[in-house]
N, C-alpha and C positions, 0 to 999 in steps of 0.2 A: 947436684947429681941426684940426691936422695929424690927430689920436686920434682923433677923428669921424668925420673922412674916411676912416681907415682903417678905422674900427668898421664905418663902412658899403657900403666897398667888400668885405668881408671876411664883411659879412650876404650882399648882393647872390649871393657867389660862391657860399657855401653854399648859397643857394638855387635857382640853375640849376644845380649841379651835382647835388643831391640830387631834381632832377625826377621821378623815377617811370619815362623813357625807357630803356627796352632796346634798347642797339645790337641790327639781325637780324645773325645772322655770316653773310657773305658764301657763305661755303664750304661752307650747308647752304639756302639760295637753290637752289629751282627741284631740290630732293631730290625727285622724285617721278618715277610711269613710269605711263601711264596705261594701262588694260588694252583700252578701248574707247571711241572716240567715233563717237557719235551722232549724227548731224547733219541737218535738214530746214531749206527753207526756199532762200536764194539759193545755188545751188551753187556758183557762183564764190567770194563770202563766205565761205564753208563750206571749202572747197577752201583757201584761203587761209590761213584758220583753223587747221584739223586739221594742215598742212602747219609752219606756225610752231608749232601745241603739241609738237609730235613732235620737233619742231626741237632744241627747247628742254628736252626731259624727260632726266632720266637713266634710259638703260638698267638699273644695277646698283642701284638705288634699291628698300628694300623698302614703301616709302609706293606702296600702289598705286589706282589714281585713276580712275571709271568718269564717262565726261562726254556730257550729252546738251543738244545746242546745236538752240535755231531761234531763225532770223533771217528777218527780215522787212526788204528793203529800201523803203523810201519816194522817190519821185522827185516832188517838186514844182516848179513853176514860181514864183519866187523875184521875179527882175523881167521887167517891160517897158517898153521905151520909149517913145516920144512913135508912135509907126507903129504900134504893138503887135505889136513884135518882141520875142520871147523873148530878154532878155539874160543871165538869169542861172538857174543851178537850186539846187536845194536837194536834199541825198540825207537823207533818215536813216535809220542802220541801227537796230535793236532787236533784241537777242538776249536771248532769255530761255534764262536757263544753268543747270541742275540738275546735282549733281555727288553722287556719294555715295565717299568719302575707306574703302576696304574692310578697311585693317588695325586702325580704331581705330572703325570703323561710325559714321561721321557721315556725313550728308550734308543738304542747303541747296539753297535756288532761290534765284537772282537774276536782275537784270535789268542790263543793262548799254543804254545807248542812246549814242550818237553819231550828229551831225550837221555837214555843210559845205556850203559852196557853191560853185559852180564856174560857170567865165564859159562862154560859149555864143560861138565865133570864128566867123570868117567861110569858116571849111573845116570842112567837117565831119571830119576828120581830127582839128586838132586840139583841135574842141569831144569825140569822142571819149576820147584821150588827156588831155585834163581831168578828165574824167568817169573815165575808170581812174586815175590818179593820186590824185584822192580819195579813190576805193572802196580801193584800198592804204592810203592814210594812216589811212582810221576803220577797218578791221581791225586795221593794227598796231596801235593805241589799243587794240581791245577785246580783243586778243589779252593785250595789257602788263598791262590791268586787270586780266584774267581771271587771268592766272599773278600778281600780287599777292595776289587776293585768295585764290588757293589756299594759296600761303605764306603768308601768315599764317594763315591756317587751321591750318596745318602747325607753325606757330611758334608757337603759341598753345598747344596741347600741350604 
């Protein structure tokens, strides 16, 4: 009984250990410097954007990375109540992202899309201030996706 048991905790281990999974090393995350971005579409999004990639790139890095972003914001009317008053919205961002990676000449399109909703108060202040708070949180989102999917790009190499 006991020999089984270990037979088969001992299978088990070999077998998630031997998965096929490559730790990424940390300390080659977000190796790149981008030479140009491009950008059409919402310019606050955009603005946001550029500003967290820039952030985020290495200066001395020779991976170097041409990126051309449009975004297209959506604002929808989400609910209403029993009066048909606007209670809630709905945003969705869509950025369609082309990039060409210049020291190894590849380059890809994708599309990234996020969306949230945000409640509609009873001051227009702070139905505003919802309304930006969201527009931050789906950029950070698309800004994160977008520098993953560069590294592994990069890591994939």
């Amino acid at each position: 009984m006991i020999k089984t048991k270990f037979i088969i905790t001992l299978f088990s281990f070999l077998l998630t250990v031997n998965c096929g999974y490559k730790i990424i090393n940390q300390s080659s995350a977000n190796n790149f410097q981008f030479s140009e971005i491009l950008t059409s579409g919402d310019p606050r999004i955009n603005y946001n954007i550029k500003n967290q990639l820039f952030a985020k790139s290495s200066k001395t890095s020779e991976n170097i990375i041409f990126l051309d972003i449009k975004t297209e914001k959506r604002k929808t009317v989400k609910n209403k109540n029993i009066k048909n008053e606007i209670t809630d919205y709905e945003i969705i961002i869509i950025s369609e992202i082309s990039y060409k990676i210049l020291n190894i000449n590849k380059e890809d399109r994708f599309n990234i899309s996020k969306s949230g909703v945000y409640k509609v108060s009873d001051q227009r202040l702070n139905t505003t201030n919802n309304e930006k708070n969201l527009l931050n949180l789906l950029t950070n989102n698309i800004t994160n996706q977008l520098l993953s999917k560069i590294n592994q790009e990069l890591n994939d190499n």
